[in-house]
C-alpha positions as CSV (number, residue, x, y, z in Angstrom):
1,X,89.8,94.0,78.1
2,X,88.1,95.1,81.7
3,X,90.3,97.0,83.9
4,X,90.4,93.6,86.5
5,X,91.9,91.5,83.7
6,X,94.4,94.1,82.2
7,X,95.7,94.4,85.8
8,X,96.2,91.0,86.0
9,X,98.0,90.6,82.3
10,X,100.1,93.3,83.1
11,X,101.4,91.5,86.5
12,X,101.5,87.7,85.0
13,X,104.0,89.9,81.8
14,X,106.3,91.7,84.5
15,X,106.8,88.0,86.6
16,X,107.0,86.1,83.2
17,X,109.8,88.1,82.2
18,X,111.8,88.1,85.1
19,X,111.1,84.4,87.0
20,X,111.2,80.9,86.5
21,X,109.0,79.0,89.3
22,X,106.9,81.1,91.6
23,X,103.8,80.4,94.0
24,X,100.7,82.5,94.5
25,X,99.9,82.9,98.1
26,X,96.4,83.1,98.5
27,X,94.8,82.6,94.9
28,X,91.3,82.2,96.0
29,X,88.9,81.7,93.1
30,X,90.9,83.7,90.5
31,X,93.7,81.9,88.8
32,X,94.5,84.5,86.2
33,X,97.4,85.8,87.2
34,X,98.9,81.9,87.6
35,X,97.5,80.5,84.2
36,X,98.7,83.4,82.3
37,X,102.3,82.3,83.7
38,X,101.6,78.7,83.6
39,X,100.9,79.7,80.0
40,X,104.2,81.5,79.8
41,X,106.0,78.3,80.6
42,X,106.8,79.1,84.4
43,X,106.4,76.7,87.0
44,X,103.3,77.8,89.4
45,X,102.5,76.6,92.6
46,X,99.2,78.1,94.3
47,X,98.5,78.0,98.2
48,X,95.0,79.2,99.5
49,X,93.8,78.2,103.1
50,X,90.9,77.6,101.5
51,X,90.4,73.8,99.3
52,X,91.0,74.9,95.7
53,X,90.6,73.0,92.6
54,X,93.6,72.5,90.8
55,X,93.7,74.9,87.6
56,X,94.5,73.6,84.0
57,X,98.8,73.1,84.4
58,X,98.5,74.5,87.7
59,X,99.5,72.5,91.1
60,X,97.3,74.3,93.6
61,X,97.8,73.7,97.4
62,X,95.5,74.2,100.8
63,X,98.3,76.1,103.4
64,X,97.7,78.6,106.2
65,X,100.0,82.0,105.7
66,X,100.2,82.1,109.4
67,X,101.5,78.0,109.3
68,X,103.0,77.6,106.3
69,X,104.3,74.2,104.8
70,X,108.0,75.2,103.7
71,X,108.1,72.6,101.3
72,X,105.6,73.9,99.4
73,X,107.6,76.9,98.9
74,X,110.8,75.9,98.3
75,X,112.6,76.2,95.2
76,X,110.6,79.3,94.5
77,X,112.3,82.1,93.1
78,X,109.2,84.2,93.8
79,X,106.3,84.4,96.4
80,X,103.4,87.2,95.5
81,X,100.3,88.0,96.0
82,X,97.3,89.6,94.5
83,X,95.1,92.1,96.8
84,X,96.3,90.0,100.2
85,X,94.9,91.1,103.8
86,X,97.4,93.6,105.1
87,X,97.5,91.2,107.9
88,X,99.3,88.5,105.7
89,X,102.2,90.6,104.7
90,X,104.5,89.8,107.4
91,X,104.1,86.4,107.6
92,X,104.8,86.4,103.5
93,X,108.0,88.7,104.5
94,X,109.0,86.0,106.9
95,X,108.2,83.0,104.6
96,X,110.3,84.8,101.1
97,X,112.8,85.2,103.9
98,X,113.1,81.6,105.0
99,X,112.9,80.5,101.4
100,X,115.1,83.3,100.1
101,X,112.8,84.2,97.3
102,X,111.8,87.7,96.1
103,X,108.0,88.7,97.3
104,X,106.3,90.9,95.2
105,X,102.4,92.2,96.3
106,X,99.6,94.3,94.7
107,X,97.7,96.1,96.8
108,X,94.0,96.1,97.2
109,X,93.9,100.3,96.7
110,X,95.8,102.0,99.3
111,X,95.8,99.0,101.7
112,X,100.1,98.8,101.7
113,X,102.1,97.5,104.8
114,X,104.5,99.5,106.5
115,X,106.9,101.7,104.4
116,X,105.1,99.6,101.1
117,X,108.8,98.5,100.3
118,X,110.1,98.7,96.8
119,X,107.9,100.3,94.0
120,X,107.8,98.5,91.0
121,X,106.1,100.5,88.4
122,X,105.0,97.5,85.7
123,X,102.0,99.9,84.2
124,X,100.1,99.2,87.8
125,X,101.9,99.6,91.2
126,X,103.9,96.3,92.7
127,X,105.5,96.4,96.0
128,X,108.6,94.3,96.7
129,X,108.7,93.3,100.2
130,X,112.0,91.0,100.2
131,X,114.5,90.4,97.7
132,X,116.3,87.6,97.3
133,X,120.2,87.9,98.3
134,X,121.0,84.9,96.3
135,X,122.6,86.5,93.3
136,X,121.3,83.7,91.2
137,X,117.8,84.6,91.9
138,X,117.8,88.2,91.7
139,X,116.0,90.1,89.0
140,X,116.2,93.7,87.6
């Protein structure tokens, strides 16, 4: 397995164990990550500003970061991202926020915003932004 997928397995096993229904901000072209947790049996929800075409089991959405949709979101007990603009971090704090969902992000290198939040150490680096304080939805 190429380094690019293995990252990606090893972020769709950490969110499969811990979440039920999550949404990919900003998916682009590659729907790894989200098919391995469709596969997983989670319910997955993809946003790109950008038209996508809906993946096999996936329900993928255009929305703008910077003007989200709530609806979209809600009901989420997860936002992330994989290798987002730096620039889209604080609207994604502000949406997981509003939606009281965790947000978890891996970072394109070194790219990290602010303080990089949380560490999450799931055999590449994850960075929790917001946690949910709904004791219901919080994960280990």
């Amino acid at each position: 397995m190429g380094d690019y997928k293995h990252i990606e397995a090893l972020i769709a096993r950490y969110i499969a164990a811990r979440y039920h229904c999550v949404v990919e901000v900003g998916v682009g072209a590659n729907t790894a990550v989200a098919r391995h947790l469709a596969e997983a049996g989670l319910e997955v929800r993809c946003t790109d500003i950008r038209e996508i075409p809906p993946g096999e089991g996936l329900v993928c959405v255009s929305d703008d970061i910077f003007h989200p949709s709530i609806g979209i979101y809600r009901g989420a007990d997860l936002l992330y991202a994989i290798r987002p603009g730096v620039e889209m971090v604080p609207p994604l704090i502000a949406l997981a926020r509003r939606c009281d969902a965790d947000l978890l992000v891996y970072h394109l290198g070194n790219e990290i915003y602010g303080r990089g939040g949380e560490l999450i150490d799931c055999g590449v680096v994850l960075h929790r932004y917001f946690r949910s304080q709904n004791p219901s939805k919080r994960v280990a």
